[in-house]
PDB file of N, CA, C and O in Angstrom:
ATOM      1  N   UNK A   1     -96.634-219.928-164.115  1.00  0.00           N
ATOM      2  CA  UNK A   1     -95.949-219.257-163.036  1.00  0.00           C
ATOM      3  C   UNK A   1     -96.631-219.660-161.731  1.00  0.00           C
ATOM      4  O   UNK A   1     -97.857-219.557-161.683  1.00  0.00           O
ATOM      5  N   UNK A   2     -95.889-220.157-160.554  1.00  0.00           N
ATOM      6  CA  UNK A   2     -96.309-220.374-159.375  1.00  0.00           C
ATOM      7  C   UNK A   2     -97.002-219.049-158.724  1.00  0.00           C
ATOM      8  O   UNK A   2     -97.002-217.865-159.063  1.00  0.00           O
ATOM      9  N   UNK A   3     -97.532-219.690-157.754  1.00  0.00           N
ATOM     10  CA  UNK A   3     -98.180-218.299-157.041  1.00  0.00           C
ATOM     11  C   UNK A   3     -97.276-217.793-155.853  1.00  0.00           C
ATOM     12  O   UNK A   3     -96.443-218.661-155.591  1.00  0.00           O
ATOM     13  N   UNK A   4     -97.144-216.566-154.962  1.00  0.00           N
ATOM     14  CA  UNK A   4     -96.299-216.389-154.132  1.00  0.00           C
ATOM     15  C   UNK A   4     -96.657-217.511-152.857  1.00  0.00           C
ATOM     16  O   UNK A   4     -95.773-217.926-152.109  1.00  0.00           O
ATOM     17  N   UNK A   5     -97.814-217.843-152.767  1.00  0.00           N
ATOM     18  CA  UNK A   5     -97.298-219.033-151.532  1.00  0.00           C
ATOM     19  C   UNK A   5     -98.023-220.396-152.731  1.00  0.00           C
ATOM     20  O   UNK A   5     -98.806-220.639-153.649  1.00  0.00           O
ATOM     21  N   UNK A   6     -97.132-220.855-151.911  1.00  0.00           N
ATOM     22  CA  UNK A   6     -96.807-222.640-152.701  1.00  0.00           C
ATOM     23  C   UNK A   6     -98.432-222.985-152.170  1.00  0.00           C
ATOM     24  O   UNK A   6     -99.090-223.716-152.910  1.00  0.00           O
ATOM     25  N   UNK A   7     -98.981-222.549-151.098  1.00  0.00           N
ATOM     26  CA  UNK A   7    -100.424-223.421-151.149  1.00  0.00           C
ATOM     27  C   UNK A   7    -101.280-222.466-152.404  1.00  0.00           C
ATOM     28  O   UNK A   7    -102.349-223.057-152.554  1.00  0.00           O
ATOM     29  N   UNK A   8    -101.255-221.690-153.007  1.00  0.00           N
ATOM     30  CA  UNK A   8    -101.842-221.372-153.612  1.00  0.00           C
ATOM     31  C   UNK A   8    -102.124-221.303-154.947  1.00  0.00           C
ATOM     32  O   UNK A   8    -103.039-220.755-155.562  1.00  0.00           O
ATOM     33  N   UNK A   9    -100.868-222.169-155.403  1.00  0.00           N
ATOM     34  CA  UNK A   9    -100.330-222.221-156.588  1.00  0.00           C
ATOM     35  C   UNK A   9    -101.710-223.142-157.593  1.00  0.00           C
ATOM     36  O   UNK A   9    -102.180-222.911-158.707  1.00  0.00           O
ATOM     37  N   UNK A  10    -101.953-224.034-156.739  1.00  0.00           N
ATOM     38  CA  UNK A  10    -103.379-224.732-157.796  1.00  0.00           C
ATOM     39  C   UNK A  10    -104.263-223.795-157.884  1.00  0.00           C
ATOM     40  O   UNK A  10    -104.998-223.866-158.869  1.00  0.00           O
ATOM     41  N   UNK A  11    -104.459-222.760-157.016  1.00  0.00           N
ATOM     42  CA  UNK A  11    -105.887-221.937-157.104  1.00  0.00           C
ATOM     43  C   UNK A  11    -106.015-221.306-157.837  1.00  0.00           C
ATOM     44  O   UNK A  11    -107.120-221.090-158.333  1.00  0.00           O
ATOM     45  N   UNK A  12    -104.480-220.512-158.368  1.00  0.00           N
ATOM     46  CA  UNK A  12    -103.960-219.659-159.264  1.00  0.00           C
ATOM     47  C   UNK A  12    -104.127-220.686-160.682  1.00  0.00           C
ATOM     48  O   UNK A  12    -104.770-220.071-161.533  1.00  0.00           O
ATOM     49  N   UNK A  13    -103.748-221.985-161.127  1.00  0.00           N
ATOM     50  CA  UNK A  13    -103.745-221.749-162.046  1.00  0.00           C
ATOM     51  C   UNK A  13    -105.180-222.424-162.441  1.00  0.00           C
ATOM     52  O   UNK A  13    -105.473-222.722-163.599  1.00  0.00           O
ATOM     53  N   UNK A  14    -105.833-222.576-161.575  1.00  0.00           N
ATOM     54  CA  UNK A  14    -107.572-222.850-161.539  1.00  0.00           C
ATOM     55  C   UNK A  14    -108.495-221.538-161.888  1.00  0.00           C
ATOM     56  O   UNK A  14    -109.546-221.658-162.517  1.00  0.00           O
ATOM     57  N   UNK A  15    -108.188-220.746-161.596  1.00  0.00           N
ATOM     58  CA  UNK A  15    -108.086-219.215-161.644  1.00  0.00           C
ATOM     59  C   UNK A  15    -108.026-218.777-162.716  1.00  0.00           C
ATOM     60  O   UNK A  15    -108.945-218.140-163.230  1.00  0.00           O
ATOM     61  N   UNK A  16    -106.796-219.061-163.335  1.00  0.00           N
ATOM     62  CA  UNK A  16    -105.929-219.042-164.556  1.00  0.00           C
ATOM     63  C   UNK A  16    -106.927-219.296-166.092  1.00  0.00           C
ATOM     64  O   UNK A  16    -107.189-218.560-167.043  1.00  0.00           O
ATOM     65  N   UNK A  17    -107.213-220.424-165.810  1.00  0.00           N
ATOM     66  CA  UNK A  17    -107.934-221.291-166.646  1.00  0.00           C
ATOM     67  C   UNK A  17    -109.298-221.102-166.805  1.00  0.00           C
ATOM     68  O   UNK A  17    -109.944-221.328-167.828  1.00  0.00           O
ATOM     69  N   UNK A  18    -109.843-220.534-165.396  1.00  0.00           N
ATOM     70  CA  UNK A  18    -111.430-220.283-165.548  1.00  0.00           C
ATOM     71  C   UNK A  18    -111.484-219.007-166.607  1.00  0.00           C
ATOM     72  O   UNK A  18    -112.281-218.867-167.535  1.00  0.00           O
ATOM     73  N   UNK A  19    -110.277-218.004-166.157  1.00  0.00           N
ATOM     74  CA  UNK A  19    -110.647-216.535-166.488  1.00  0.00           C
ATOM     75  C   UNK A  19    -110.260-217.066-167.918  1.00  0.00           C
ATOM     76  O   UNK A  19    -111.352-217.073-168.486  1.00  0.00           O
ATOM     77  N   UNK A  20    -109.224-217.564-168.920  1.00  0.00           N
ATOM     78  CA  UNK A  20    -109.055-217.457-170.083  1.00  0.00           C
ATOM     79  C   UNK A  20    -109.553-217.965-170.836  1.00  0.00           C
ATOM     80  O   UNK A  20    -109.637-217.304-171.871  1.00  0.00           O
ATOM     81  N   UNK A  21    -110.260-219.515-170.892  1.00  0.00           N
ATOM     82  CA  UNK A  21    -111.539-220.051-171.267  1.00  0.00           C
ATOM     83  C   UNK A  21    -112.681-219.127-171.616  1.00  0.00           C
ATOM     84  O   UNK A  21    -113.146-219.077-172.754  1.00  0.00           O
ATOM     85  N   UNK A  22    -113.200-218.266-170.426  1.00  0.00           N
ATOM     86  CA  UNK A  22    -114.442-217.541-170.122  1.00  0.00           C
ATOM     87  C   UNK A  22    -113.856-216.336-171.009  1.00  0.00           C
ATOM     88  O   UNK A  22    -114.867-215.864-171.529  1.00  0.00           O
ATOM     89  N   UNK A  23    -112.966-215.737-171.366  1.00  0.00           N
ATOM     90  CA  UNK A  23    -112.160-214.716-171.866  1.00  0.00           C
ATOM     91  C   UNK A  23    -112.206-214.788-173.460  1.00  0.00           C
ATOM     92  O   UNK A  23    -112.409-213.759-174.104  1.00  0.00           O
ATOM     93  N   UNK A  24    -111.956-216.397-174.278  1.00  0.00           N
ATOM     94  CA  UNK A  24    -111.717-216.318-175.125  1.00  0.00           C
ATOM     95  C   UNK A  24    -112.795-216.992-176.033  1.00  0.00           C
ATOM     96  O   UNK A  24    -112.709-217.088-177.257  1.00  0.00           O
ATOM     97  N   UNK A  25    -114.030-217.539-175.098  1.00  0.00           N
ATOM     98  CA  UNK A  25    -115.088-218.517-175.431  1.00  0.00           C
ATOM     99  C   UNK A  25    -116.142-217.671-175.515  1.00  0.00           C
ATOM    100  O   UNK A  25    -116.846-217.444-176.499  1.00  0.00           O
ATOM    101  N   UNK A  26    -116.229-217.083-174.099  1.00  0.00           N
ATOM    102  CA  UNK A  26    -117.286-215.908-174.234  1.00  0.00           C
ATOM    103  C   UNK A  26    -117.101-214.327-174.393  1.00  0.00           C
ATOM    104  O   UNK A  26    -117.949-213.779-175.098  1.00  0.00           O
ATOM    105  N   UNK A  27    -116.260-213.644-173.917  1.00  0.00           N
ATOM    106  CA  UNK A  27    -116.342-212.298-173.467  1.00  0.00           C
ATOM    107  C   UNK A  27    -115.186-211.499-175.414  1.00  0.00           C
ATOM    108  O   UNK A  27    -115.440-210.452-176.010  1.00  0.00           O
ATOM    109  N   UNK A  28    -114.642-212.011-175.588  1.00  0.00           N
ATOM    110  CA  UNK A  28    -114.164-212.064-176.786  1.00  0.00           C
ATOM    111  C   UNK A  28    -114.982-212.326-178.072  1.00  0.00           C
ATOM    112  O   UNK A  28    -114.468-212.168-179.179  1.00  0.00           O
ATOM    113  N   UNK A  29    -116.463-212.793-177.886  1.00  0.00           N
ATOM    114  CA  UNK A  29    -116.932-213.402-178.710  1.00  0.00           C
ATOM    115  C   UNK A  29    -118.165-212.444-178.519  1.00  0.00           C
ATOM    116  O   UNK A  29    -119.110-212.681-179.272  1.00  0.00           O
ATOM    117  N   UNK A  30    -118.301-211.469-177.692  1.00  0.00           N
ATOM    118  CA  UNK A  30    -119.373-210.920-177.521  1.00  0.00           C
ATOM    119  C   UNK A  30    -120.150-210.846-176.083  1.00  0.00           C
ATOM    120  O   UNK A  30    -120.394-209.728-175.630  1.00  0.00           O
ATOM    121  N   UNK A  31    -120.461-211.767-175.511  1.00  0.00           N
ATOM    122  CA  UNK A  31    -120.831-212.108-174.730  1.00  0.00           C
ATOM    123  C   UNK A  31    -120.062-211.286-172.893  1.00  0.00           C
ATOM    124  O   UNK A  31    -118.972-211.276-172.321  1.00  0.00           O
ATOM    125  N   UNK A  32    -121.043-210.901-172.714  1.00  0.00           N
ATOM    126  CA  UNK A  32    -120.323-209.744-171.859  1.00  0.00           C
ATOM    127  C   UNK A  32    -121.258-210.132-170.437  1.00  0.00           C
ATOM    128  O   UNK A  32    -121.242-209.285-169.543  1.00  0.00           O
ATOM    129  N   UNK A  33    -121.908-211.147-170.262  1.00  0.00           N
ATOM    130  CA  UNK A  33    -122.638-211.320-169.517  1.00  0.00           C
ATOM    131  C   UNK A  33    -122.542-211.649-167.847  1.00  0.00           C
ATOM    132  O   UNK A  33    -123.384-211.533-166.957  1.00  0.00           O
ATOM    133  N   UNK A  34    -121.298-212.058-167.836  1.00  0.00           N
ATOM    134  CA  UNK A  34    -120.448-211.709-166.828  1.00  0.00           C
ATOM    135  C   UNK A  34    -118.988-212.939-166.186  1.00  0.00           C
ATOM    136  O   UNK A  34    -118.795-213.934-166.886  1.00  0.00           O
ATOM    137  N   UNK A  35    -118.399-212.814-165.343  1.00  0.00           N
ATOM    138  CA  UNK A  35    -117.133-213.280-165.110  1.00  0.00           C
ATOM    139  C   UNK A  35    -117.528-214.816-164.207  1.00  0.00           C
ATOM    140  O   UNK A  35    -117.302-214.894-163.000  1.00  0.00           O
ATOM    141  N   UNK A  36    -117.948-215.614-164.755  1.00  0.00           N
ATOM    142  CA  UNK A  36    -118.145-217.206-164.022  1.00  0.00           C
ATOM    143  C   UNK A  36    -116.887-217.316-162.744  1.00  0.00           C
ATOM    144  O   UNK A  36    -116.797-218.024-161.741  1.00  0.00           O
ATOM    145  N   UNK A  37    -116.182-216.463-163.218  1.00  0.00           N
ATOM    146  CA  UNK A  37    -114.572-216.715-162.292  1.00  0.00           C
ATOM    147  C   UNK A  37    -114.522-216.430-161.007  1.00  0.00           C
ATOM    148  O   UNK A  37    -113.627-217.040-160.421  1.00  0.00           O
ATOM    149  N   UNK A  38    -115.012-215.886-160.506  1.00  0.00           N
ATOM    150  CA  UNK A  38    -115.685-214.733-159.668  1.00  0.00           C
ATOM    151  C   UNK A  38    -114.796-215.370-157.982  1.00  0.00           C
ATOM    152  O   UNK A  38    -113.704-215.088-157.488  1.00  0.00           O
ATOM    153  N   UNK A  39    -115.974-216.347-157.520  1.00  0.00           N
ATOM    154  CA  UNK A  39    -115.850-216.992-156.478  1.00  0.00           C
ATOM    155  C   UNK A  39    -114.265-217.745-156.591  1.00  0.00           C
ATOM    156  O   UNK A  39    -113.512-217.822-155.620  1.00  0.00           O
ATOM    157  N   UNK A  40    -113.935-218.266-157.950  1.00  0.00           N
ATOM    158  CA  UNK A  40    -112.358-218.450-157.611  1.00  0.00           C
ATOM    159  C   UNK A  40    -111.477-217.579-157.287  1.00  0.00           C
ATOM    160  O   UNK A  40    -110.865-217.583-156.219  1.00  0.00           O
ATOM    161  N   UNK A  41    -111.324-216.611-158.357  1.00  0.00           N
ATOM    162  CA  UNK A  41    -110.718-215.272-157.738  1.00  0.00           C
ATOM    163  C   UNK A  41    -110.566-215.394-156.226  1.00  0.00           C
ATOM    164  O   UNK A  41    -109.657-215.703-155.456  1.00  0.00           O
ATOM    165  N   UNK A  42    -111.727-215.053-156.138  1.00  0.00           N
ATOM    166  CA  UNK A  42    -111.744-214.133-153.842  1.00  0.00           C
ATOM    167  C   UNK A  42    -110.924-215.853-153.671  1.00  0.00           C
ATOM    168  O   UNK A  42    -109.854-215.774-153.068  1.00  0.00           O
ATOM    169  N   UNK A  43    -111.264-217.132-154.067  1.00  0.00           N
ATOM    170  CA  UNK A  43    -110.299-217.756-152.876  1.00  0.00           C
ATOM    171  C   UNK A  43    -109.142-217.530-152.893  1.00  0.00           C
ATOM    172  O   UNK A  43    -108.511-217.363-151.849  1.00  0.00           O
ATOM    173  N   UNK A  44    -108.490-217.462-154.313  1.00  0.00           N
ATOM    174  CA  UNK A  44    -107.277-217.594-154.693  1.00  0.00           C
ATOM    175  C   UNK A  44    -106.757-216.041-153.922  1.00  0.00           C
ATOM    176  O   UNK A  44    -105.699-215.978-153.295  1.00  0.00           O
ATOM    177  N   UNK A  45    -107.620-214.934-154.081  1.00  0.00           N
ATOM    178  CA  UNK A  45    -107.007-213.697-153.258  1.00  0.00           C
ATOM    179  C   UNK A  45    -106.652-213.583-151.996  1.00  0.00           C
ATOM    180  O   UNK A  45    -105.663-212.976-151.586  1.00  0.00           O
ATOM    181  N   UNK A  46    -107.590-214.265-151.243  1.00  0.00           N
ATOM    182  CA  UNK A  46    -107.504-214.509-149.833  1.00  0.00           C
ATOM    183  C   UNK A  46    -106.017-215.653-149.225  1.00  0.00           C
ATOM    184  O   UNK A  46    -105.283-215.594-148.238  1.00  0.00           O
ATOM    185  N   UNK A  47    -106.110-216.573-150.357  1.00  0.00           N
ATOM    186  CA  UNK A  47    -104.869-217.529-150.341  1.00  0.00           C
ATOM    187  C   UNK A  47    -103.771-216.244-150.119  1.00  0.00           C
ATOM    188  O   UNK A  47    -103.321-215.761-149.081  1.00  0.00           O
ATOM    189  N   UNK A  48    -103.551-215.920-151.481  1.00  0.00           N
ATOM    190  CA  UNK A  48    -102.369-214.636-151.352  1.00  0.00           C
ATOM    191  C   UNK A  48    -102.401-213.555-150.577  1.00  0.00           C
ATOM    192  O   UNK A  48    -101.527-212.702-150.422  1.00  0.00           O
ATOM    193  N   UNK A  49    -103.352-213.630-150.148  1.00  0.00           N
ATOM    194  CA  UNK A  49    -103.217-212.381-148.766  1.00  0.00           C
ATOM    195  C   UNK A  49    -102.540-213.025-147.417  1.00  0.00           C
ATOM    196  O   UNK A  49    -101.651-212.466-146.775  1.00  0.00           O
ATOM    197  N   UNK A  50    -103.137-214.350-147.091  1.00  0.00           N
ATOM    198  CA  UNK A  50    -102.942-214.896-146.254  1.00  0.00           C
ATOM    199  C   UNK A  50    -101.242-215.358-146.439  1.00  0.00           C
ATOM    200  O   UNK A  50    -100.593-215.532-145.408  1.00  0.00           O
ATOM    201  N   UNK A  51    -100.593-215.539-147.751  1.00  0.00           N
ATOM    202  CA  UNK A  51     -99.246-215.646-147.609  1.00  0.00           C
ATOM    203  C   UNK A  51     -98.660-214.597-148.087  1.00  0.00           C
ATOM    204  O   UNK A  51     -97.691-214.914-148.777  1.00  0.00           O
ATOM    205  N   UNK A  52     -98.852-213.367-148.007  1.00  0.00           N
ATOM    206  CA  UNK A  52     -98.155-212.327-147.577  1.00  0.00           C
ATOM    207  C   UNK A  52     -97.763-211.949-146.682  1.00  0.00           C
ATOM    208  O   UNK A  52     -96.647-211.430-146.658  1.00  0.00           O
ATOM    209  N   UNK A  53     -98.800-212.104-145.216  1.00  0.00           N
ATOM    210  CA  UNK A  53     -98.822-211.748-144.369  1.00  0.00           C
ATOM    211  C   UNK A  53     -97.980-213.273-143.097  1.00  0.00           C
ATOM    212  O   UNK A  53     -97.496-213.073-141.983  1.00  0.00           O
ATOM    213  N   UNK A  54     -98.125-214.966-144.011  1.00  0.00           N
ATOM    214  CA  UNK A  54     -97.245-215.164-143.305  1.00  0.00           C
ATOM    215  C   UNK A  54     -96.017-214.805-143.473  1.00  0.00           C
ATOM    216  O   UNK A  54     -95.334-214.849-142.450  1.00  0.00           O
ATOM    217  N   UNK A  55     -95.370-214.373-144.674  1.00  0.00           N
ATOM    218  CA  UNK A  55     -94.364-214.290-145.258  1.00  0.00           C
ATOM    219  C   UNK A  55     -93.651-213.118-145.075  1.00  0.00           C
ATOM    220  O   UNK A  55     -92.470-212.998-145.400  1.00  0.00           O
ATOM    221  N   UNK A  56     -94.440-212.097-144.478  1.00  0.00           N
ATOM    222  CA  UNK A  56     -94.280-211.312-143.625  1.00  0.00           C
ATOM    223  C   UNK A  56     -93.343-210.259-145.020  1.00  0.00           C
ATOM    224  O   UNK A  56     -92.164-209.927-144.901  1.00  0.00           O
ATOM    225  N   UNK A  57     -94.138-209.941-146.124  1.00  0.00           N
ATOM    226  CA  UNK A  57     -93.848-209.614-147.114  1.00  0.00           C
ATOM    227  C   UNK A  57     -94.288-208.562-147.219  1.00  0.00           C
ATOM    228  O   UNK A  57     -95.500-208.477-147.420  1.00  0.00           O
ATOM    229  N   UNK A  58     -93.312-207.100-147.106  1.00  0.00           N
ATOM    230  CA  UNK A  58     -93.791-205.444-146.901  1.00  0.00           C
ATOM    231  C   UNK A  58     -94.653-205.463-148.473  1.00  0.00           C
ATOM    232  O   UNK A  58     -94.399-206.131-149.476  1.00  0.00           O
ATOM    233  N   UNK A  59     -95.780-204.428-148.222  1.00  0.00           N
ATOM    234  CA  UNK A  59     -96.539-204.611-148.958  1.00  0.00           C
ATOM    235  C   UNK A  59     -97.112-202.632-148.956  1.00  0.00           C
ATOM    236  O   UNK A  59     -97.854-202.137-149.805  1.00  0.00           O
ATOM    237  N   UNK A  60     -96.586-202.002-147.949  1.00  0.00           N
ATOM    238  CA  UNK A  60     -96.979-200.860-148.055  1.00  0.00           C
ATOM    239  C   UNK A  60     -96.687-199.585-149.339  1.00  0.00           C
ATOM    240  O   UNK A  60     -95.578-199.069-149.478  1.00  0.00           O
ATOM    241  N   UNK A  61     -97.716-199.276-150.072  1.00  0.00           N
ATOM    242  CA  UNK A  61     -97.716-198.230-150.751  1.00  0.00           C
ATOM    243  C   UNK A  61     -98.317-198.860-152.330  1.00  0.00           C
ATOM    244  O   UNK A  61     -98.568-198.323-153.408  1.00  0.00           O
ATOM    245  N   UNK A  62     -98.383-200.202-151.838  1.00  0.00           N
ATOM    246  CA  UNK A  62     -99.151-201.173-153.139  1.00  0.00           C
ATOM    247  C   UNK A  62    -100.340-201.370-152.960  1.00  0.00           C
ATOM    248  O   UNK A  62    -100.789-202.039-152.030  1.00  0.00           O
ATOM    249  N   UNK A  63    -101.313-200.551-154.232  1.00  0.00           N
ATOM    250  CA  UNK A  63    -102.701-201.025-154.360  1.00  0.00           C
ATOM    251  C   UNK A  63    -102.908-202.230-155.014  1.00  0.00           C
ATOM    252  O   UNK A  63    -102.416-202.629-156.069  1.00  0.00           O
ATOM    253  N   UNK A  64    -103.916-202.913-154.047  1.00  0.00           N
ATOM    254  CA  UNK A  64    -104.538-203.723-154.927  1.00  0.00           C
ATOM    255  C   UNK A  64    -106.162-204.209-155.242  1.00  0.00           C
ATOM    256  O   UNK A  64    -107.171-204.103-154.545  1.00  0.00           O
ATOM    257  N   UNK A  65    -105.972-204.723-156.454  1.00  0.00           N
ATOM    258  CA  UNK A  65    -106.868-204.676-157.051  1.00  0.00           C
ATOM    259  C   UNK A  65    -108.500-205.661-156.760  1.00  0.00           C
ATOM    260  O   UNK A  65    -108.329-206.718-156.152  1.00  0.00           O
ATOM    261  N   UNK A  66    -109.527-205.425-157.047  1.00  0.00           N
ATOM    262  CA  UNK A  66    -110.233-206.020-156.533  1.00  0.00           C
ATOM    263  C   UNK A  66    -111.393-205.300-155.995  1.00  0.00           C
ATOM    264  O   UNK A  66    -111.441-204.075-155.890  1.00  0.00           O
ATOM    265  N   UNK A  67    -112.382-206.161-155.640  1.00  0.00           N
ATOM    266  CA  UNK A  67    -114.085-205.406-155.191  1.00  0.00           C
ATOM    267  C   UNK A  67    -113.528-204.567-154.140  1.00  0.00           C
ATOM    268  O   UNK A  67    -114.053-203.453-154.129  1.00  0.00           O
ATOM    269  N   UNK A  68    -112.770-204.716-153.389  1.00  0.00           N
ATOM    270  CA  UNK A  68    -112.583-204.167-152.213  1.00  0.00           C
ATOM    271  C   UNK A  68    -111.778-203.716-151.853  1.00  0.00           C
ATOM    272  O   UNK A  68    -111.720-203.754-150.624  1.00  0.00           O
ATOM    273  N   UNK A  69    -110.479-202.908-152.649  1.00  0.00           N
ATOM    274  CA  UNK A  69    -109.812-202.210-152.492  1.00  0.00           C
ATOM    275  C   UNK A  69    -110.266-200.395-151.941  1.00  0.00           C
ATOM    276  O   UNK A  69    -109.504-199.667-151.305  1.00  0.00           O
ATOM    277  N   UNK A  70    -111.477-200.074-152.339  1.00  0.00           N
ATOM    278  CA  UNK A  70    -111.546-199.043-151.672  1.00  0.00           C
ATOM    279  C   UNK A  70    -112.092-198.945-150.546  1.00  0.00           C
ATOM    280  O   UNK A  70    -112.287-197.862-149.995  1.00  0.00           O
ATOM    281  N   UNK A  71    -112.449-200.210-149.999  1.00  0.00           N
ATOM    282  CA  UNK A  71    -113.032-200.742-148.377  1.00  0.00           C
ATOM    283  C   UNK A  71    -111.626-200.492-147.153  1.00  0.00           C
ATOM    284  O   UNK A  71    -110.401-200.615-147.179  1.00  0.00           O
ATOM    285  N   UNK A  72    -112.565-200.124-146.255  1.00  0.00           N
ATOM    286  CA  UNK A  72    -111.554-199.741-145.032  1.00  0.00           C
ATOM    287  C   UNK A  72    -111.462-201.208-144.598  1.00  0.00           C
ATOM    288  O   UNK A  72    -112.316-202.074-144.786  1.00  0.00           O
ATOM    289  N   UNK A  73    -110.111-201.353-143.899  1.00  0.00           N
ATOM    290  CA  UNK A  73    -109.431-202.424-143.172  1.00  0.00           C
ATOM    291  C   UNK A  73    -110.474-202.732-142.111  1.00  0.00           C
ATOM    292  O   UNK A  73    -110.963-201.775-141.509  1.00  0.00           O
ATOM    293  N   UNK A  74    -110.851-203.919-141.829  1.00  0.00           N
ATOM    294  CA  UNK A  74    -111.423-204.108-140.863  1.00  0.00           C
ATOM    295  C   UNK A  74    -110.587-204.912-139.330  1.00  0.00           C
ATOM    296  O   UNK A  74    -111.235-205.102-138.302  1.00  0.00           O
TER     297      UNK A  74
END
């Protein structure tokens, strides 16, 4: 599945691939030691934030998920 903006679509499935690898190699297997994915995530989030907001895509009353969802707007 593409991502909502077309530049983000490799990050997503870079993203994709880190988390289910790391998902089914390690964290499935025991290994709980933590998410290698990490730093892809935030780019790939920031990608999709950034094309929401060109896309000018209402977004009010939707949480989302992430370290910093209970952080105030800066």
């Amino acid at each position: 599945m593409n991502s909502v903006g077309e530049a983000c679509t490799d990050m997503k499935r870079e993203y994709d691939q880190c988390f289910n690898r790391w998902f089914a190699e390690k964290f499935l297997k025991g290994d709980q030691s933590g998410d290698p994915c990490t730093e892809s995530f935030k780019r790939y989030q920031l990608c999709v934030q950034t094309a929401i907001k060109e896309k000018d895509i209402p977004v009010d009353g939707v949480e989302f998920m992430g370290p910093n969802k209970d952080k105030p707007e800066s």
